[in-house]
C-alpha positions in Angstrom: 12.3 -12.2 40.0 11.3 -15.7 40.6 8.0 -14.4 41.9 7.7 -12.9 38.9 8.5 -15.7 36.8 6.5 -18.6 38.4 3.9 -15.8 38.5 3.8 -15.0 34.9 3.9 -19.0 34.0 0.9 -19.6 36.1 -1.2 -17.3 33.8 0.6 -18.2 30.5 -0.9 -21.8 31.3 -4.3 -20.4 32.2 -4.3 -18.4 28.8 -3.1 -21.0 26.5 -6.3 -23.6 28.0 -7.9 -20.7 27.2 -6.6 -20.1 23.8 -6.9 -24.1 22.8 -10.3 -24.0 23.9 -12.2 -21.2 21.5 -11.8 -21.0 17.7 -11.7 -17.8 17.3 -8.0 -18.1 18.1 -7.3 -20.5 15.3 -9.1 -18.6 12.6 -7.8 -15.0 13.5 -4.1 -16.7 15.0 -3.7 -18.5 12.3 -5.8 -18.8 9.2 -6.2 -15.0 8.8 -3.0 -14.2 8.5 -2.1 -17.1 6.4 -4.5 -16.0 3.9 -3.4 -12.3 4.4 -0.1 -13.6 3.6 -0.6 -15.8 0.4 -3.0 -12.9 -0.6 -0.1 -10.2 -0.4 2.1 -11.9 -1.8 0.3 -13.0 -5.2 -2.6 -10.0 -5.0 0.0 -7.6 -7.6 0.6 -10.5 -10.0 3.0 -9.1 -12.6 3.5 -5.7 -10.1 3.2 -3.9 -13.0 -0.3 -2.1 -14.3 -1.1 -3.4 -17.8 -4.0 -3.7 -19.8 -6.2 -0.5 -18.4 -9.5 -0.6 -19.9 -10.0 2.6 -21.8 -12.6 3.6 -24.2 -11.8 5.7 -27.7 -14.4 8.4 -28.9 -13.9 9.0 -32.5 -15.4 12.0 -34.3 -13.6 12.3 -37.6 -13.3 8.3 -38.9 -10.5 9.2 -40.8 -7.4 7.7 -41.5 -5.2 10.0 -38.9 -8.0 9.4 -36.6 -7.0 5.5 -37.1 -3.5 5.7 -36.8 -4.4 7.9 -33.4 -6.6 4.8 -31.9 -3.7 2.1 -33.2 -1.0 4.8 -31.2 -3.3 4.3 -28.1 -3.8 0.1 -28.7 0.2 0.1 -28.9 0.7 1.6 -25.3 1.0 -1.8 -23.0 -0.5 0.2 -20.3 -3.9 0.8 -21.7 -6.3 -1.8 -23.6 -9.3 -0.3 -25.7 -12.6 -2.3 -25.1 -14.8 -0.3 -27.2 -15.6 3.0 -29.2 -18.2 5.2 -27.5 -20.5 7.4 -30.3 -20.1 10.3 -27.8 -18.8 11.6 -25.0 -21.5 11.5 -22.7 -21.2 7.7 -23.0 -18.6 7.7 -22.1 -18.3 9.1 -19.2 -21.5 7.0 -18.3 -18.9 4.0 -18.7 -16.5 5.8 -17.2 -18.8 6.2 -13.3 -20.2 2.4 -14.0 -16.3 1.3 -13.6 -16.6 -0.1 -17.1 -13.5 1.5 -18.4 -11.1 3.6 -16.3 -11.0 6.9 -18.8 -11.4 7.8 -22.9 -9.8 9.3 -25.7 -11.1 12.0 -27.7 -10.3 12.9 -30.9 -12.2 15.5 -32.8 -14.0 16.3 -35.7 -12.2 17.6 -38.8 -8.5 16.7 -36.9 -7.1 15.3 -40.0 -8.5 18.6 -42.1 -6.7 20.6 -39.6 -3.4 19.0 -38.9 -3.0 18.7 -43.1 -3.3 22.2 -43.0 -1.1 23.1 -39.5 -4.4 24.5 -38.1 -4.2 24.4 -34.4 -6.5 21.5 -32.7 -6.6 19.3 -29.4 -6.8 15.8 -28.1 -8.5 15.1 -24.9 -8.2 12.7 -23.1 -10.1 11.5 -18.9 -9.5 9.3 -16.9 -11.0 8.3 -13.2 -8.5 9.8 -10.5 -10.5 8.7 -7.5 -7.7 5.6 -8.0 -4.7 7.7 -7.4 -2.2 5.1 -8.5 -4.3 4.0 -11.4 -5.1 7.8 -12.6 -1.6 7.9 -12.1 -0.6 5.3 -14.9 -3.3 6.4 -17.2 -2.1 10.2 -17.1 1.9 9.1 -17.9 0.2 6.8 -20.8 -2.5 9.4 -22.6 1.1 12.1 -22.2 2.8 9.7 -23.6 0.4 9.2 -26.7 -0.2 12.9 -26.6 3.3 13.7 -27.5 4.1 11.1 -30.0 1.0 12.1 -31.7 1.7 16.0 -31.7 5.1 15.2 -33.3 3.8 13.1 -35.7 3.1 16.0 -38.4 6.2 17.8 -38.0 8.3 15.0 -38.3 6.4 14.1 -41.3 6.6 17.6 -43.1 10.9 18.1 -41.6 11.3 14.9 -43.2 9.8 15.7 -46.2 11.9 19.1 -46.4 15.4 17.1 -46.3 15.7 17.9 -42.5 16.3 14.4 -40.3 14.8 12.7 -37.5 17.4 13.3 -35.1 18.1 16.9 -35.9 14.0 17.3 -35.8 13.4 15.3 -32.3 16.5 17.6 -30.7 15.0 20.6 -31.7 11.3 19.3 -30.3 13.1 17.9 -27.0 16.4 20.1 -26.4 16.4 18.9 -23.0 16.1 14.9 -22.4 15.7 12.9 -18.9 16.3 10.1 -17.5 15.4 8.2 -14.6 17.2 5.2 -13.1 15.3 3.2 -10.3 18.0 1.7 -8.1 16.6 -1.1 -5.7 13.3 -1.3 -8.3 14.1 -0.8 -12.3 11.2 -2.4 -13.0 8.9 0.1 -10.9 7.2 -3.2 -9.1 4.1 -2.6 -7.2 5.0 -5.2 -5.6 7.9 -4.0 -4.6 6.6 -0.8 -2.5 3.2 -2.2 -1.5 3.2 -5.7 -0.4 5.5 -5.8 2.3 4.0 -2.6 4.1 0.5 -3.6 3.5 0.8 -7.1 4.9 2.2 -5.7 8.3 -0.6 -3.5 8.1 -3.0 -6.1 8.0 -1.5 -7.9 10.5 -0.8 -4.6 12.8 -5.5 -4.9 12.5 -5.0 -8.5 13.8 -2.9 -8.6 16.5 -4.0 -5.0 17.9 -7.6 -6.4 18.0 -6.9 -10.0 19.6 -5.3 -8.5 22.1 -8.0 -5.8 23.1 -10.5 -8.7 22.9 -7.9 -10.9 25.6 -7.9 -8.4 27.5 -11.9 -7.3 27.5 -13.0 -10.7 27.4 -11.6 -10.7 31.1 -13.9 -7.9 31.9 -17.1 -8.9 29.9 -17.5 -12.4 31.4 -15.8 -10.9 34.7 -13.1 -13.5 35.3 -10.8 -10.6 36.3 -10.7 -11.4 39.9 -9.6 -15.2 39.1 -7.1 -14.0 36.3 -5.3 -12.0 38.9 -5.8 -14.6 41.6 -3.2 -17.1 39.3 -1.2 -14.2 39.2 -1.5 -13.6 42.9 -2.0 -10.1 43.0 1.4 -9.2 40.8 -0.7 -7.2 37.6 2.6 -7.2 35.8 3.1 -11.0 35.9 -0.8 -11.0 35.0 -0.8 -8.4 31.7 2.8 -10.6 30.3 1.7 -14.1 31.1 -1.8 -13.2 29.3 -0.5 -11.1 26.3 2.7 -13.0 26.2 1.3 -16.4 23.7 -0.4 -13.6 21.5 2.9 -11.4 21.1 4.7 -14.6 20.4 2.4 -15.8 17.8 2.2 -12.2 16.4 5.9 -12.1 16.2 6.6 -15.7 14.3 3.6 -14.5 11.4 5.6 -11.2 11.4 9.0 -12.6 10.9 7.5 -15.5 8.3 5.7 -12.6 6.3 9.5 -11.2 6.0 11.2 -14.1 5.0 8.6 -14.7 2.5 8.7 -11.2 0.7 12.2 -11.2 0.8 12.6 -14.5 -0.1 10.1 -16.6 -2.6 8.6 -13.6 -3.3 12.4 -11.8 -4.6 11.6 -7.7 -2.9 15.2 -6.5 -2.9 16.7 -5.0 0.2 19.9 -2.7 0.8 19.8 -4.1 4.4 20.6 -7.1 6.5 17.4 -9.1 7.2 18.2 -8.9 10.8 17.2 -5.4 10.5 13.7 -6.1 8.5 13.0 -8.7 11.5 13.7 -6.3 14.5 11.5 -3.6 13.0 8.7 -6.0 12.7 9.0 -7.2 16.3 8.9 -4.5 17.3 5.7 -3.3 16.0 4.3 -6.2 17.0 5.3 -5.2 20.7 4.1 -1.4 20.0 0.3 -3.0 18.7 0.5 -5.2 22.1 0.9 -1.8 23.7 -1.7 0.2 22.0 -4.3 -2.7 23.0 -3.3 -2.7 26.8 -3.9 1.3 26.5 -7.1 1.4 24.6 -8.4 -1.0 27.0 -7.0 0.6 30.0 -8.7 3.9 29.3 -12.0 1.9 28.0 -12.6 -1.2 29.6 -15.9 -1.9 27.9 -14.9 -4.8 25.1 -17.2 -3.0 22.0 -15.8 0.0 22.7 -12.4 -1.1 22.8 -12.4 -3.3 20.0 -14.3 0.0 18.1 -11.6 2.3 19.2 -8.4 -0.2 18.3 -9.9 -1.4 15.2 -9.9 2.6 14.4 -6.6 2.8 15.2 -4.7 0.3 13.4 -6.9 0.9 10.3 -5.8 4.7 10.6 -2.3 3.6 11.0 -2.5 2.6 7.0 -3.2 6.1 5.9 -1.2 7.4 8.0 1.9 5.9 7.4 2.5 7.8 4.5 2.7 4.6 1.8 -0.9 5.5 0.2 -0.4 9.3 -0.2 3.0 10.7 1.2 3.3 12.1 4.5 5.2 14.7 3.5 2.0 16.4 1.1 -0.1 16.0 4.7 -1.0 19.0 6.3 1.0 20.3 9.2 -1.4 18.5 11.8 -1.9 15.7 10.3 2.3 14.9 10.1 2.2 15.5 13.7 -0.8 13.2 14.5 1.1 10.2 12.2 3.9 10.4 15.0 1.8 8.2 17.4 0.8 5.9 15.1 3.4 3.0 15.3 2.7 2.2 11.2 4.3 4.9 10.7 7.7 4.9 12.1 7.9 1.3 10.8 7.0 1.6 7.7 9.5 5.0 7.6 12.5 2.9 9.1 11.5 -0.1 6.8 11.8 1.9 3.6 14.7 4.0 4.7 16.7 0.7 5.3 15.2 -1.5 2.6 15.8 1.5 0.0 18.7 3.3 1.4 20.9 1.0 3.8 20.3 3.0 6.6 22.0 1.8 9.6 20.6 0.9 12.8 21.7 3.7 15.0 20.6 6.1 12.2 17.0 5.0 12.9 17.2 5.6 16.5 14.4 8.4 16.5 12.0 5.7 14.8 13.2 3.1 17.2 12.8 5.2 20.2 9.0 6.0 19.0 7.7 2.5 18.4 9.9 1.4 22.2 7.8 4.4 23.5 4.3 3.9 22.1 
């Protein structure tokens, strides 16, 4: 064991000179993730989506046409920027990024709701954004059933017949939803503190498999194992050891911040939110010393880890749920470490799940 330790110090010394010397350490150790982390943690602003930019085409210039585009300015999702003469405009709008979708609203529609005849409102929007398509479908709905109402609430009331008694016979059944860790539905909330580990999983996976090739390229193997006198153990932990470190105080800092300053609410202990991110930060070491193990060549390496980690964002299931996946791809997400730490993250953050409850997650990201 003290073999081992004196071993290990010997090449921790050799790798911090090393470390010291080149600047690529200090920009990707620690102004990357700096900025990663001031950018995560401001990026969502308000964490809610306001202000769209939508576009109105209007065919019948009419006064219920009017009160159809004020219904849409009133939403505090969407914000109209301009009225299109048709629709091929815009659409045109509409694949330049200009606006995000449109509202249509056809000729004659007064004529034919005056007179109950049957008639539509269309509305598009871009989905290629799935969580902006997302806000701009609940919104057009939203107008869309106000607006159908709107005449036979008009005509009940006109009969004698009241509001209320004419809104329970539209909508018999009601809902409603109550967000326990977020009311507010925060972007924020869901997104920041996954995607920053993310980003960081990209760093730390990729300085380690360029430690480790950089050995190999400039063939200093021989002399890194040499301080290490032969012990490849005491070689591979003094050498990955100051990057671990480092990787493990920016992981625990990003926590405190997004559970601090930055207000995410938790169901959890933070001690539990700080041993999930250590260890991923351990499990991205790992990946690295396997990548590079099975190709030692340092552009391939870096290729294939880069890969990796950036795959480990889509499949962790926090862009488009795991569970909607097909069957292969759920079982290719279990080797991606992102995964089981964002799953034990959300379960504990969300739903106080305990620590020995987790234990499958844990065992994955000890195993990776």
């Amino acid at each position: 064991m003290r073999r081992f330790v004196r071993h290990t110090a010997a090449v921790l010394r050799r790798e911090l000179g090393r470390m010291c010397r080149r600047k690529l350490w200090w920009v990707a150790g620690v102004v990357l993730p700096a900025f990663v982390l001031m950018f995560m943690a401001t990026v969502f602003g308000s964490g809610i989506m306001n202000s769209l930019p939508v576009g109105v085409v209007d065919f019948d210039f009419s006064a219920t046409s009017r009160r159809v585009v004020r219904t849409v300015a009133a939403v505090p999702t969407l914000r109209i920027v301009t009225h299109y003469a048709n629709e091929a405009e815009a659409r045109d709008a509409v694949r330049r990024g200009e606006i995000y979708g449109f509202f249509v609203v056809p000729p004659r529609f007064e004529a034919d709701v005056s007179i109950s005849r049957p008639t539509t409102l269309r509305y598009y929007y871009h989905y290629a954004l799935m969580s902006v398509g997302g806000e701009l479908y609940a919104a057009f709905e939203r107008i869309l059933r106000t607006v159908a109402a709107a005449p036979i609430l008009t005509t009940g009331t006109a009969l004698g017949v009241g509001e209320r008694r004419i809104e329970e016979f539209l909508i018999p059944v009601t809902s409603a939803d109550y967000a326990t860790v977020n009311p507010s539905l925060d972007y924020e909330v869901y997104l920041s503190h996954p995607f920053y580990h993310v980003m960081l999983q990209v760093l730390v996976v990729l300085l380690a498999t360029y430690t480790l090739g950089c050995e190999l390229r400039d063939h200093t193997a021989r002399e890194w194992l040499a301080v290490a006198e032969g012990d490849v153990l005491a070689a591979v932990v003094g050498k990955l050891l100051p990057l671990t470190l480092l990787g493990g105080v920016w992981a625990a800092v990003g926590d405190l911040v997004m559970f601090g300053p930055v207000h995410i609410p938790r169901l959890c202990p933070m001690w539990q939110i700080l041993l999930n991110s250590q260890l991923l930060v351990v499990a991205s070491v790992a990946v690295a010393i396997v990548v590079t193990s099975l190709f030692p060549r340092l552009w391939m390496s870096a290729s294939l880890a880069s890969m990796f980690a950036s795959l480990g964002a889509t499949m962790c299931g926090v862009t488009f749920p795991l569970k909607a996946m097909d069957p292969w791809a759920r079982v290719l997400a279990q080797g991606f470490p992102m995964m089981h730490f964002v799953r034990l993250s959300q379960l504990q953050i969300y739903g106080g799940l305990e620590v020995s409850e987790g234990w499958r997650h844990y065992a994955a990201l000890l195993s990776i």
